[in-house]
C-alpha positions in Angstrom: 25.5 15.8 29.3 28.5 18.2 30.6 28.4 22.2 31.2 30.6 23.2 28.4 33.5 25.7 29.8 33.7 29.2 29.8 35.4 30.2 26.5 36.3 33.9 26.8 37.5 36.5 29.4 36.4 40.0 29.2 35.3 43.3 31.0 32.0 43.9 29.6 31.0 47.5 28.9 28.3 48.5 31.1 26.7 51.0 28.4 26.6 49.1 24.9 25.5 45.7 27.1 22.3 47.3 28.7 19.2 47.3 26.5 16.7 50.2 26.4 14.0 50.4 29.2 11.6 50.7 26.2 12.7 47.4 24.4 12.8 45.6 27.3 9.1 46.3 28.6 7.7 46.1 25.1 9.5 42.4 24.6 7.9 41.2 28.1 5.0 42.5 27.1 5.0 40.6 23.6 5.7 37.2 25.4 3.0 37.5 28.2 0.0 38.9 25.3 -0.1 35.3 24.2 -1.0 33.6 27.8 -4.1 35.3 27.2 -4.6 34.5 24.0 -3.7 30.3 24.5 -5.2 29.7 27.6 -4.4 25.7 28.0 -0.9 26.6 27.4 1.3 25.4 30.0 4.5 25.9 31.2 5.0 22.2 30.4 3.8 22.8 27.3 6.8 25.4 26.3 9.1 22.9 27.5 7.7 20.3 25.3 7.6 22.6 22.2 11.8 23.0 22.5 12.1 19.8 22.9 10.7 19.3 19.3 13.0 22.2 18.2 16.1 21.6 20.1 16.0 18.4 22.1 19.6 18.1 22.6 19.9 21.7 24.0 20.4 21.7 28.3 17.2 22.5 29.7 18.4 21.7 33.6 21.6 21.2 35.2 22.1 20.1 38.9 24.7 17.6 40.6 22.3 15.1 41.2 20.1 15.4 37.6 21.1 16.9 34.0 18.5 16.8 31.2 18.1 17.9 27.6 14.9 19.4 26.6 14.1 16.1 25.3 14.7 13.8 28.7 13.3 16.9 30.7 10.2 16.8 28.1 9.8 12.4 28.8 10.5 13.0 32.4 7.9 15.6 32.7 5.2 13.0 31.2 6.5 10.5 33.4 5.5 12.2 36.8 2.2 13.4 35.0 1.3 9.4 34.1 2.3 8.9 37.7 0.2 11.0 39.1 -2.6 9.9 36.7 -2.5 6.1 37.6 -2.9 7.5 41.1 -5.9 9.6 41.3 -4.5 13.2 41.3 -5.9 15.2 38.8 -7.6 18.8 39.0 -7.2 20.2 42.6 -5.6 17.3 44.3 -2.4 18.5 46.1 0.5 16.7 45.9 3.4 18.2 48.6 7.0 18.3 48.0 9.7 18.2 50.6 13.4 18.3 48.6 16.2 20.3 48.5 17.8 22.0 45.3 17.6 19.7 42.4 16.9 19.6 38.5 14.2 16.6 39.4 11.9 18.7 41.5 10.7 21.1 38.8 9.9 18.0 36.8 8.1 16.4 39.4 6.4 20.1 39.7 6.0 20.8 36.1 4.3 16.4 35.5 2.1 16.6 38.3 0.6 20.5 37.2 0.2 19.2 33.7 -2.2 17.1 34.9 -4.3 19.6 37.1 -2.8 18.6 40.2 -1.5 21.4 42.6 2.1 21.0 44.3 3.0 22.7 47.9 6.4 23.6 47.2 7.6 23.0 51.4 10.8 24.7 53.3 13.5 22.5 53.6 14.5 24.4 56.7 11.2 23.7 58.3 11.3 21.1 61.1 8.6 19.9 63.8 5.3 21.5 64.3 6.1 24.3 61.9 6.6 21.9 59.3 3.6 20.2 60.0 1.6 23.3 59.8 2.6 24.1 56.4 1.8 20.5 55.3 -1.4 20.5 57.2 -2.5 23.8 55.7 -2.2 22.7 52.3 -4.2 19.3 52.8 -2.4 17.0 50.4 -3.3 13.8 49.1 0.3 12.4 48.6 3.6 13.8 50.0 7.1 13.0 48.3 10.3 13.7 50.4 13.6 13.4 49.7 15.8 10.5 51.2 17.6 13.3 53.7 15.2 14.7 54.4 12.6 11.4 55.4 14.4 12.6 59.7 12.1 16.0 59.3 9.1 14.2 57.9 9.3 12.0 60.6 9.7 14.6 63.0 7.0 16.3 62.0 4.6 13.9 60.8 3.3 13.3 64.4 2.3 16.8 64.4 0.0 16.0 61.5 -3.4 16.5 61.4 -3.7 15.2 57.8 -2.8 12.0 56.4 -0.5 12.0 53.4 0.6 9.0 51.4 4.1 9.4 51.7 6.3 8.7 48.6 10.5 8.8 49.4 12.0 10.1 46.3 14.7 7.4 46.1 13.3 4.9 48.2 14.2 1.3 48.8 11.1 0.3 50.3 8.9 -0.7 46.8 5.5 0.6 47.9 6.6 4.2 48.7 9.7 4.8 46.3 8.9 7.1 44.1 11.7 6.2 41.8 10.9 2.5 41.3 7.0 3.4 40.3 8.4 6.1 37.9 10.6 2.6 36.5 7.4 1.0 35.9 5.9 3.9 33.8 6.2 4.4 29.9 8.1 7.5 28.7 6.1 7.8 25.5 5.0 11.9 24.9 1.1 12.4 26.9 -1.5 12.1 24.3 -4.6 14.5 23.8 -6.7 11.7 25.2 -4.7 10.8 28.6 -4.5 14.5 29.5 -7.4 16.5 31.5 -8.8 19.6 30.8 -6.1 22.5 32.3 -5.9 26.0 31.8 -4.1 28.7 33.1 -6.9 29.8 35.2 -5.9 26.3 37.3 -4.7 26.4 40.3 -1.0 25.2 40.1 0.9 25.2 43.5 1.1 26.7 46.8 3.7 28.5 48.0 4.9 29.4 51.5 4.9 33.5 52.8 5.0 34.4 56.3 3.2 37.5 55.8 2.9 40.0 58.0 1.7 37.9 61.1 1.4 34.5 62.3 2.5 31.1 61.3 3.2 30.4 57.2 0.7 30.8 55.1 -0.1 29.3 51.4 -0.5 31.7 48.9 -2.1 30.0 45.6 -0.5 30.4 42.4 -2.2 29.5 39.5 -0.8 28.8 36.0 -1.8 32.0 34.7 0.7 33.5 37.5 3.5 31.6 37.3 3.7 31.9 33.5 2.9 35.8 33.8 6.1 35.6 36.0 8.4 33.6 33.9 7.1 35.4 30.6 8.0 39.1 32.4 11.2 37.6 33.6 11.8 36.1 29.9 11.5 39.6 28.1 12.9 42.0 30.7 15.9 40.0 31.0 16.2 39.5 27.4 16.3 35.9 27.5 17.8 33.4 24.5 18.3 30.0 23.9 22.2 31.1 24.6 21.6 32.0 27.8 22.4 30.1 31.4 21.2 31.3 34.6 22.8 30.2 37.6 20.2 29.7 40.4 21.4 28.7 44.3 18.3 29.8 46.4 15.8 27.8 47.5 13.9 26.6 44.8 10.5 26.3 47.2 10.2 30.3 46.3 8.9 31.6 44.2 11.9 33.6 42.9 14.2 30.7 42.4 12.1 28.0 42.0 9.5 29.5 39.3 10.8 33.3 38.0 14.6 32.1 37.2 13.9 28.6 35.9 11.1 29.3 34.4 12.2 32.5 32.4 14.7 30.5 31.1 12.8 27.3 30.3 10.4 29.9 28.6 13.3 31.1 26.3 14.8 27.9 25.5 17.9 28.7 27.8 19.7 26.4 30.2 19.0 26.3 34.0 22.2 25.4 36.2 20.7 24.6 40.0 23.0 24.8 42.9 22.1 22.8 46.0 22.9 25.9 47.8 24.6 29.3 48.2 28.5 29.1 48.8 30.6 32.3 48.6 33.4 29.9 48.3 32.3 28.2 45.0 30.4 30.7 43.2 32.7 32.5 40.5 33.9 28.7 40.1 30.4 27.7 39.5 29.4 30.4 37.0 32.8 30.2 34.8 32.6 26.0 35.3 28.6 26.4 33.9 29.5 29.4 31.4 26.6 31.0 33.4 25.1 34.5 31.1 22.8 35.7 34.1 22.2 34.5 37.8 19.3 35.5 40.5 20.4 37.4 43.5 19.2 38.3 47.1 20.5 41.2 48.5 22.2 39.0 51.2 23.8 37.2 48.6 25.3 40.4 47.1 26.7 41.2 50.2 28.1 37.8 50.8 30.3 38.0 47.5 31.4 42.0 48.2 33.0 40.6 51.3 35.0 37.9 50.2 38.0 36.9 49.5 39.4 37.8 45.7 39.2 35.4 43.2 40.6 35.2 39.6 37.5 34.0 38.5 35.2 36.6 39.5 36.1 38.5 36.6 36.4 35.6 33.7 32.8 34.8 33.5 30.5 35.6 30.7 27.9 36.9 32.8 25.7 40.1 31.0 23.3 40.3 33.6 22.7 39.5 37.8 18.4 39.8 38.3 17.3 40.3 42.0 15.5 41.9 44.7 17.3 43.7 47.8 20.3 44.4 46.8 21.0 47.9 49.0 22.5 50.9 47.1 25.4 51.1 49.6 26.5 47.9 47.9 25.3 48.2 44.2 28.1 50.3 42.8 30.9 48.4 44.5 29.0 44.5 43.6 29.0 46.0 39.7 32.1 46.9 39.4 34.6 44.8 41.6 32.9 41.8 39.4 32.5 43.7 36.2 28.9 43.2 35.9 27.2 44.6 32.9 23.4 45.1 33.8 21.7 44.6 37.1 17.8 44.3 37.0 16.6 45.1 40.6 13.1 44.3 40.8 9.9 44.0 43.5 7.6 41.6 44.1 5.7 39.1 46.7 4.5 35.6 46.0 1.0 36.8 46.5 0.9 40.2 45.7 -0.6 41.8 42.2 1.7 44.1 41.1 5.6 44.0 40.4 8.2 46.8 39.7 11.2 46.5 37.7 14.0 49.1 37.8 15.2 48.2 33.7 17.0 51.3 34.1 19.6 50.2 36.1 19.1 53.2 38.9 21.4 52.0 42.0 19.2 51.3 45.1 15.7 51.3 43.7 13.4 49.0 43.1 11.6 50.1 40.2 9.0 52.3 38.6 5.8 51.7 36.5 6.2 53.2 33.0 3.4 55.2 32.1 2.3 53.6 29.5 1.4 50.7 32.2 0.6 52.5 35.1 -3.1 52.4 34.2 -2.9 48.5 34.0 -1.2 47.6 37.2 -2.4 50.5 39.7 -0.1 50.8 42.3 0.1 53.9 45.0 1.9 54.6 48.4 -0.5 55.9 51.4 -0.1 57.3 54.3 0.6 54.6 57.4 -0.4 54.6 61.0 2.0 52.8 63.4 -0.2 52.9 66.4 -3.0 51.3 64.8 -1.3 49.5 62.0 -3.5 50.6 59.2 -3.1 53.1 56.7 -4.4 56.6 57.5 -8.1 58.1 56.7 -9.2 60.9 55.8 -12.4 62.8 57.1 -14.0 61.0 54.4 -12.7 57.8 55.6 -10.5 57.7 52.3 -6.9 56.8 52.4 -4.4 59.5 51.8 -2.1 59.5 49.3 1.8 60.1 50.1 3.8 62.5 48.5 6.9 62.1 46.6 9.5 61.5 49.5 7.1 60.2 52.0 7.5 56.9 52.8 4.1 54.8 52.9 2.7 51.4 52.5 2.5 50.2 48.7 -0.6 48.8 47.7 -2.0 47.6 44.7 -5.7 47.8 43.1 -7.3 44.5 42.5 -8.9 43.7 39.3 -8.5 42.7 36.0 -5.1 44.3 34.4 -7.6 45.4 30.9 -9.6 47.0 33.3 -6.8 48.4 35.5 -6.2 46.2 38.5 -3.7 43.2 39.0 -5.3 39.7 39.9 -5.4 38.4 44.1 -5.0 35.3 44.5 -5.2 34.4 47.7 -4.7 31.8 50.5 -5.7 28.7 50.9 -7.5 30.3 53.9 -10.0 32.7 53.3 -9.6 34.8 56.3 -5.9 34.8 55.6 -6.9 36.3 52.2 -9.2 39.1 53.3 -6.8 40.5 55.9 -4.8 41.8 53.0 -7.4 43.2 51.1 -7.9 47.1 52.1 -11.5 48.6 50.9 -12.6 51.7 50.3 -9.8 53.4 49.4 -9.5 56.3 47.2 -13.3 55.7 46.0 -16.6 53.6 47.8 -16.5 49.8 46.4 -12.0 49.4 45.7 -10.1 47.4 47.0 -6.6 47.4 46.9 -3.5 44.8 48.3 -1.7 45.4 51.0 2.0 44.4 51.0 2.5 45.4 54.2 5.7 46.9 53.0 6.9 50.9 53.4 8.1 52.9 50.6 8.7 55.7 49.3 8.6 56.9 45.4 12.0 59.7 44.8 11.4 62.5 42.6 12.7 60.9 39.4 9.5 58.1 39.5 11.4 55.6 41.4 10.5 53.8 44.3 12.5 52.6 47.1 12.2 50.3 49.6 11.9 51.7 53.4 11.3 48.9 55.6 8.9 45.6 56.4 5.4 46.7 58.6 4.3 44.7 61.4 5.8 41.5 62.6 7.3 40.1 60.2 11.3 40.8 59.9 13.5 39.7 57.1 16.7 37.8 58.4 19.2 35.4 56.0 16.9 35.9 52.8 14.3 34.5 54.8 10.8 36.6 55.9 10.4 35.4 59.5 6.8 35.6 61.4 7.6 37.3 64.6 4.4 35.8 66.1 5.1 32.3 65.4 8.4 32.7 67.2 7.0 34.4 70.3 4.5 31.3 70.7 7.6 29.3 70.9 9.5 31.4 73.3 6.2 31.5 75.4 6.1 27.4 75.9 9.6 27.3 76.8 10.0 26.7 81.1 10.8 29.7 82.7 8.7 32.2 80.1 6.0 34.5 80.8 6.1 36.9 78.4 7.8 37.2 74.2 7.9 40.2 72.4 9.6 39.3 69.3 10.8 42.0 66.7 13.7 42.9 64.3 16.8 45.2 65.2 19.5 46.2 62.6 22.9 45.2 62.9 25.8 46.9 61.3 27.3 45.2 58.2 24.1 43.0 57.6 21.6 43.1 55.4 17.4 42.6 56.7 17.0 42.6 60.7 18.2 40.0 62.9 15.7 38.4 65.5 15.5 40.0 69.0 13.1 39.1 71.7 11.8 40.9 75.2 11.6 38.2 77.6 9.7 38.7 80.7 10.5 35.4 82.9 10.3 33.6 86.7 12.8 32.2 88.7 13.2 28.4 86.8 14.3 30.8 83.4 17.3 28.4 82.2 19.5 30.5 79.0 20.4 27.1 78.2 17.1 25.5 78.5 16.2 28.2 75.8 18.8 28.0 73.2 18.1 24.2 73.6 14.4 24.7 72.7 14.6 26.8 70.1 17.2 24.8 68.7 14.7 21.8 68.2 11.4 24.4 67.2 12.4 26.9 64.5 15.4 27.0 61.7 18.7 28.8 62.2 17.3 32.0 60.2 14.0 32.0 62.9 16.2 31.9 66.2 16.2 35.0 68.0 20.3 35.8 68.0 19.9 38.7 70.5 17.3 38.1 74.0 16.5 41.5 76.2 15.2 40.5 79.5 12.5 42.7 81.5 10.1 42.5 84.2 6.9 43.6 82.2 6.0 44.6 78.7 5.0 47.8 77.3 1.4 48.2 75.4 -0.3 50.3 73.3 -3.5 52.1 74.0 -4.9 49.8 71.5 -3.2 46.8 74.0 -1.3 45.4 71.4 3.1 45.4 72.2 4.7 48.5 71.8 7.7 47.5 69.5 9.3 50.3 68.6 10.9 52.0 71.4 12.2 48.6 71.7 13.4 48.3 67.9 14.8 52.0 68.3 16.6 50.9 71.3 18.1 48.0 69.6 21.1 46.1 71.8 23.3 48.3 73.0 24.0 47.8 76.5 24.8 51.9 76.6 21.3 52.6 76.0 19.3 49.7 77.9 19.4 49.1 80.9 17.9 45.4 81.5 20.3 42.1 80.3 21.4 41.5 77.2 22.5 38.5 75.1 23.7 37.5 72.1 23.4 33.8 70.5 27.2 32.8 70.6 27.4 30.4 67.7 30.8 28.9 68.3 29.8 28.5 72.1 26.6 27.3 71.0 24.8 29.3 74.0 23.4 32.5 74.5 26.3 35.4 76.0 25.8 38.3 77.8 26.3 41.5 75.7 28.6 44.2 76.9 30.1 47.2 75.9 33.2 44.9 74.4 31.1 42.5 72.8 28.4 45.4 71.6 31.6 46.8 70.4 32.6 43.6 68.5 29.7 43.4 67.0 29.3 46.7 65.7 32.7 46.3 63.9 31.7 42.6 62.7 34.3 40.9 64.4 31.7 38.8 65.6 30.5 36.2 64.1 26.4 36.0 64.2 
């Protein structure tokens, strides 16, 4: 099967292309009413009832893997017989360690028809981290791809747990995954074969950073991920015409479960790029005939700063659906590459409640239309910094921000008929209940905490103000600013890591910074080398600020953010300064000329 080519050029009209807010929220609204209403009705299931209407249609497109709804339908029952004949059923984890491919949301989609739960792993993840994340979710079985086997094995002695490890495309017979697939019929999963699921099923785990600590795995049951791709499927205005083009990691949620699945929801196509690539994009989407594609605001940025190319104005595309893109760079994304509609929307993996900015309002991220405000309750309080809770009032109650003040978004937890959006959780309980605020505008609530600042403008919409505690978003990527200062503090020559985020000029999220306090055998190249090895590019502090002690709170926790204010210019601080070269491959000592360069974005971080 072959991406058929791009067959017209045009300049779409902004205006006459962009549905009403109202059509689109009562559309999404039609197509998530009837999870309720067929509760063992599966993901899987919609795939399987397209494939009896249009079997020949492109369900996914990738370079390694291209099915029809019909293959992607057989190959679907394939990994669920598979992971029949080997004991996983209801609750038993399967983990999944493989880059961008059409084959991983069928071994996702076979193994969850079956009951079985898949942690959906980083790719960029090496070592102990790695290990962590595998540990935490406890699986039975574990199937990696050929490249990546190197960071399974470097990881694996790290493990607690015990996997039965299955290489995707092995040679050895007793762990390749392909040659047991071979073995197994493709014939459609009767009645009989399949167990008992429902969307109230737990069907995979998937990776957040939080606010604190190392990764944690938020659970996502099948109720949740077909809430998202049934939202996704009416707000975008989804068809069986439609392609979306989808190059980031598909071990999110966004790109792995919202884009595909809204598509596979609608009967559309799915094109998956390995990666992101500046370079290839407009070729991709006119080569795929792409209609929509999911953004990062990163990725927005990316594009606005590249080279020209004719083909970033002879695509077909009616709409780009994301999260972060900044309003700095909205106006001039839409219009140097003629984009009709961009839906802007906010959400976390674990967090119950979403916003969606249908209207198209440059640099917000949404607002709740009244008529389903009283369904997903969402409000912005006010946020104390020195104790990193929200504010209380005399009553003990938390106070309520007014339009223009920027304050931490939380949602109530409940049922959404009876005005609350579901938690699920962690697979740790403790990890769970640290998000969960109580007794907040009334005795007995409880409401989620995103642990993210906003404010609400006086048209209803709100906009994003920054990331609270220690968690800093670099690359795309949401990095845990504890896990990295437990790594700078085993490196030779560390005492002390105070690790935070610090914006630099021309770049989206905050870049890595850390406050070193160190001893005489402190080696910069000794560091760089250890990181290196520990943490992915994204997690590697690019800028280092060394000090003889550390400032601390009354509450004896780091004081961050005279630090953060202070950022790395050498005109305001006073102690050394680096910068991670990346063409030296060392960290560099930051002067006023390199502070200088960097500012301008001459160089290269």
């Amino acid at each position: 099967m072959t991406a058929h080519a791009a067959t017209a050029i045009r300049s779409p009209d902004v205006a006459t292309a962009r549905p009403s807010a109202a059509k689109s929220w009562l559309s999404a609204i039609e197509i998530t009413a009837r999870i309720e209403r067929e509760p063992t009705r599966l993901l899987c299931d919609a795939v399987a009832d397209w494939a009896s209407r249009t079997p020949e249609a492109p369900a996914l497109l990738s370079d390694q893997e291209q099915y029809n709804y019909f293959e992607l339908a057989r190959q679907i029952d394939r990994y669920a017989r598979w992971a029949l004949a080997h004991g996983i059923g209801r609750g038993v984890t399967v983990a999944l360690l493989m880059p961008n491919r059409a084959d991983y949301l069928a071994i996702w989609l076979g193994v969850t028809k079956v009951g079985g739960v898949v942690a959906l792993l980083n790719t960029q993840l090496t070592g102990a981290s790695l290990a962590h994340c595998i540990d935490v979710a406890q699986p039975e079985h574990i199937i990696v791809a050929n490249e990546l086997s190197s960071a399974y094995d470097g990881a694996s002695r790290h493990l607690t747990s015990a996997p039965r490890l299955w290489l995707h495309s092995g040679h050895d017979h007793g762990s390749s995954l392909s040659a047991a697939l071979a073995a197994i019929k493709d014939d459609p999963i009767t009645a009989d074969e399949r167990p008992a699921v429902t969307i109230d099923d737990v069907a995979l785990l998937i990776y957040t950073s939080g606010t604190t600590g190392l990764p944690k795995a938020a659970r996502v049951s099948h109720r949740r991920l077909m809430s998202w791709a049934g939202w996704f499927a009416g707000l975008t205005g989804a068809t069986p015409d439609d392609r979306i083009y989808v190059c980031l990691p598909i071990y999110h949620s966004v790109g792995g479960v919202v884009a595909p699945g809204s598509l596979l929801m609608a009967g559309g196509s799915v094109v998956i790029a390995e990666k992101f690539s500046a370079r290839r994009f407009w070729e991709d989407i006119v080569r795929h005939d792409c209609t929509l594609f999911q953004y990062i605001g990163e990725l927005c940025r990316y594009l606005v700063q590249a080279p020209h190319s004719p083909n970033e104005v002879r695509h077909r595309l009616r709409l780009a659906c994301g999260n972060g893109l900044r309003g700095d760079v909205w106006q001039a994304f839409q219009t140097r590459f003629a984009i009709p509609r961009i839906l802007e929307f906010y959400a976390s993996t674990e967090g119950n409640f979403s916003l969606y900015n249908v209207e198209g309002e440059p640099g917000a991220i949404g607002r709740l239309p009244s008529f389903l405000a009283h369904r997903f309750p969402a409000a912005l309080v006010k946020f104390d910094f020195d104790t990193g809770l929200p504010l209380r009032d005399e009553q003990g109650r938390c106070i309520r921000c007014a339009r223009g003040e920027a304050g931490e978004a939380i949602g109530r937890i409940g049922e959404a008929e009876r005005g609350g959006g579901r938690f699920e959780g962690y697979t740790s309980d403790n990890d769970s209940e640290r998000k969960v605020l109580r007794d907040v505008f009334a005795p007995g609530d409880a409401w989620f905490r995103t642990g993210d600042l906003m404010l609400q403008d006086a048209k209803g919409f709100f906009r994003f103000v920054d990331r609270i505690g220690d968690t800093f978003r670099w690359k795309g990527e949401n990095v845990a600013a504890s896990e990295v200062a437990d790594i700078l503090a085993a490196c030779p020559g560390v005492i002390d890591a105070c690790v935070y985020g610090v914006s630099v000029p021309h770049y989206d999220g905050r870049a890595g910074m850390a406050a070193l306090v160190t001893k005489g055998d402190f080696d910069l190249d000794v560091l760089h080398r250890h990181l290196a090895e520990r943490l992915p590019a994204y997690a590697r502090p690019l800028f280092l600020r060394l000090r003889s002690a550390l400032d601390l709170t009354g509450t004896f926790k780091q004081a961050k953010q005279t630090l953060i204010g202070d950022g790395f210019d050498p005109g305001v601080v006073g102690d050394p300064l680096y910068v991670a070269d990346a063409v030296a491959g060392r960290y560099v000592a930051v002067d006023d000329d390199l502070f200088g360069r960097i500012a301008r974005g001459t160089f290269r971080l």
